[in-house]
LUMNU-45102 format. One record per residue: x, y, z of N, C-alpha, C in turn; residue in three letters; residue number from 0. Coordinates in steps of 0.001 Angstrom, whole numbers. Layout:
{{X,Y,Z},{X,Y,Z},{X,Y,Z},ALA,NUM}
...
***
This chain:
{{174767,122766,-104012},{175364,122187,-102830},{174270,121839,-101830},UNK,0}
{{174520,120531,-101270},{173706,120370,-100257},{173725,120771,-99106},UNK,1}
{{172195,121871,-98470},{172146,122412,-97391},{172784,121934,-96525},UNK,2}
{{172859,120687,-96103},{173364,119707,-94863},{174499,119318,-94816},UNK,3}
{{175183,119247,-95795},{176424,119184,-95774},{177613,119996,-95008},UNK,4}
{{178315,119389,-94457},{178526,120607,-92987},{179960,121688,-94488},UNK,5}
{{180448,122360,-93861},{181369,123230,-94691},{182455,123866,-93468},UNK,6}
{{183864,123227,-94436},{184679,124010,-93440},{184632,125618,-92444},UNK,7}
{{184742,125479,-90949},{184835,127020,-90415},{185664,127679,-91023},UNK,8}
{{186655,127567,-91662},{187676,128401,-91892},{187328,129009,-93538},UNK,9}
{{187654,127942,-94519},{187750,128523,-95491},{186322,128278,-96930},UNK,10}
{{185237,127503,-95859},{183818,127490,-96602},{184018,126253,-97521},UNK,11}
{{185153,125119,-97638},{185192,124025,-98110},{184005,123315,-97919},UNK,12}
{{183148,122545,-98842},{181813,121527,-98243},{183116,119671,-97816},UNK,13}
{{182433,119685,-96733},{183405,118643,-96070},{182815,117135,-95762},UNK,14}
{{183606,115986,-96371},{183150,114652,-96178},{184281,113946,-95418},UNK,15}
{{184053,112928,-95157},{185093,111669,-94192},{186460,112133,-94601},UNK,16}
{{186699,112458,-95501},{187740,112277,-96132},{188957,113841,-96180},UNK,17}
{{187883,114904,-95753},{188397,116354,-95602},{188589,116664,-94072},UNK,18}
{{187645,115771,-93169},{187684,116524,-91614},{189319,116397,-91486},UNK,19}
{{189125,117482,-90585},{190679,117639,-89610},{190397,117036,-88321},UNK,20}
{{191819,116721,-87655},{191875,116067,-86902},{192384,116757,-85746},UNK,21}
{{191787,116402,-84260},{192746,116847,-82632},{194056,115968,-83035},UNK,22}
{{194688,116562,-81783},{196077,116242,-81511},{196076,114985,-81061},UNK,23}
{{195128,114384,-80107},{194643,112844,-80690},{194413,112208,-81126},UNK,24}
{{193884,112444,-82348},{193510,111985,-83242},{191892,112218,-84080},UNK,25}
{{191356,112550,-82554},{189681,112359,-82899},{189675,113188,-83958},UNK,26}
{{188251,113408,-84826},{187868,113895,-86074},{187370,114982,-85448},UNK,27}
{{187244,116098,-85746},{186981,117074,-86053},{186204,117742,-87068},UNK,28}
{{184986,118104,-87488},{184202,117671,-88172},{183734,119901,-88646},UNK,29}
{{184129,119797,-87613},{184081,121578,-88221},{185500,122493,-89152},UNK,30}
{{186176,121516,-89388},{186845,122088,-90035},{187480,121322,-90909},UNK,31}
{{188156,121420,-92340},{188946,120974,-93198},{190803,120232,-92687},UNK,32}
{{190955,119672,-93449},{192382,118719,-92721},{193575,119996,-93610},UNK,33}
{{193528,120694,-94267},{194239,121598,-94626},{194308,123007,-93911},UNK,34}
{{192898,123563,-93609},{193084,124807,-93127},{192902,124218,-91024},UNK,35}
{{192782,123079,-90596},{193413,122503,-89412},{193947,121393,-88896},UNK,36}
{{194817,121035,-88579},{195330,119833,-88373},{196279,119816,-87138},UNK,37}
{{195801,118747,-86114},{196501,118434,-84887},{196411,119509,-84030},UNK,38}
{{195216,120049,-83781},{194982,121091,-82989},{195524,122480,-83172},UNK,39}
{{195682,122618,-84177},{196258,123897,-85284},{195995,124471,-86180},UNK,40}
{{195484,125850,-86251},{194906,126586,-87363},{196381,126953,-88449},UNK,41}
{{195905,126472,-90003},{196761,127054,-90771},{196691,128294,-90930},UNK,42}
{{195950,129190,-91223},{195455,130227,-91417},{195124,130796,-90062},UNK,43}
{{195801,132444,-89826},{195616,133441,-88616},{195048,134534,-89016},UNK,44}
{{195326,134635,-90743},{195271,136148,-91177},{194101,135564,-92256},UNK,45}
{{193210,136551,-92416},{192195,135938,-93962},{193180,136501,-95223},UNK,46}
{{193584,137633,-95209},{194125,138044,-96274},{195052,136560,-97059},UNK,47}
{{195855,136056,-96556},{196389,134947,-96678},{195791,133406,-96976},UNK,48}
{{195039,133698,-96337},{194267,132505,-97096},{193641,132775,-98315},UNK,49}
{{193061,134428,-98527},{191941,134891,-99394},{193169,134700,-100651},UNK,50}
{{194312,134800,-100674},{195285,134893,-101424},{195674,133907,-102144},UNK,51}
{{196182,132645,-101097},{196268,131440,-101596},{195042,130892,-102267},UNK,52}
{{193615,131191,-102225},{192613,130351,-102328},{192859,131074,-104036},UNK,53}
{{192821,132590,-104262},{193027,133013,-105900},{194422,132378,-106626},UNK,54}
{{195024,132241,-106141},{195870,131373,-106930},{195607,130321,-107113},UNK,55}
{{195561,129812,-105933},{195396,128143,-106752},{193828,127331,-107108},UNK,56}
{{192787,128680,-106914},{191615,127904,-107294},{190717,128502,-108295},UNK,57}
{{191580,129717,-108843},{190926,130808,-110070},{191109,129930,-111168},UNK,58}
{{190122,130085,-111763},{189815,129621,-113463},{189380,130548,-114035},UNK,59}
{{189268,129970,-115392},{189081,131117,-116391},{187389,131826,-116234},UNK,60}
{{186538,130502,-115787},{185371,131321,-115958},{185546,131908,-114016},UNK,61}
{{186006,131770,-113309},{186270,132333,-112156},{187371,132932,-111554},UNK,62}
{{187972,134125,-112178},{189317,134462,-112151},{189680,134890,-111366},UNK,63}
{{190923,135138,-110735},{191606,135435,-109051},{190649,136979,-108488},UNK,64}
{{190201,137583,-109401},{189625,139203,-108455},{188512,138564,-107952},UNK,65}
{{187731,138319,-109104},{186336,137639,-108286},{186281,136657,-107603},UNK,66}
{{187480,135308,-107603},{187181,134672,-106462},{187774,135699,-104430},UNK,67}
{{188800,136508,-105029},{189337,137394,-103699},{187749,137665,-103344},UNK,68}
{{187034,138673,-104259},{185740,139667,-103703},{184893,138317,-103281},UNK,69}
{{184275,136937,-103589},{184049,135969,-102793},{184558,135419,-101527},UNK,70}
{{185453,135205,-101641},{186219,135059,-99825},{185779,135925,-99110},UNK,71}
{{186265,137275,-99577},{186373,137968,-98832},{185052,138380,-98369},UNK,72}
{{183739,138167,-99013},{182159,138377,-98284},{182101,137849,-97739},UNK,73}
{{182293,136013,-97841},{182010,134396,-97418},{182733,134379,-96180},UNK,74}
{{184074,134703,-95974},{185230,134006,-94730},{184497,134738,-93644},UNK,75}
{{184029,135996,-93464},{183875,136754,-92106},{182761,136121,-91342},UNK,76}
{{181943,135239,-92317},{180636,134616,-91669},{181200,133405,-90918},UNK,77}
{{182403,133010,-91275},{182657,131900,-90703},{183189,131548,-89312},UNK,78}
{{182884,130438,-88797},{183490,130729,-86929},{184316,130794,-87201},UNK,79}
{{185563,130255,-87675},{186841,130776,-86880},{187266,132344,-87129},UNK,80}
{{187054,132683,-88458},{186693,134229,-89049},{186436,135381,-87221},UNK,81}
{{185132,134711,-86934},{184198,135518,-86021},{184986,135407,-84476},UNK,82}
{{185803,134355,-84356},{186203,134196,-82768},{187633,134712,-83070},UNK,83}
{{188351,135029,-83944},{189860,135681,-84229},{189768,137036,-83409},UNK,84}
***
């Protein structure tokens, strides 16, 4: 992954034109993903819940739901919105 590439605050997504979230105006928003914020709104309040949804729907076989949980769960706390909750 490229260093520079900015990565969602919330859930560590690497983010292009096409992922930013948006204000309640519209403007782009560039620190966070269009799933975990949108229209001036965090999806996610709790990590457990996100750490949850992310093993279901993003575990594979060579990356299966425990080890992606024990990943979130090191990765999310570094993240701002993680740190200002």
């Amino acid at each position: 992954m490229d260093n520079n590439q900015p990565i969602c605050q919330c859930c560590g997504m690497p983010l292009d034109e096409t992922t930013f979230s948006t204000e309640p105006d519209g403007t782009v928003n560039k620190e966070y993903c269009k799933w975990c914020y949108a229209d001036g709104k965090f999806t996610y309040d709790d990590m457990e819940t996100l750490i949850n949804f992310c093993a279901e729907h993003m575990a594979t076989e060579e990356f299966p739901a425990e080890q992606m949980r024990a990943y979130m769960s090191e990765m999310l706390p570094k993240l701002k919105h993680w740190k200002e909750i």
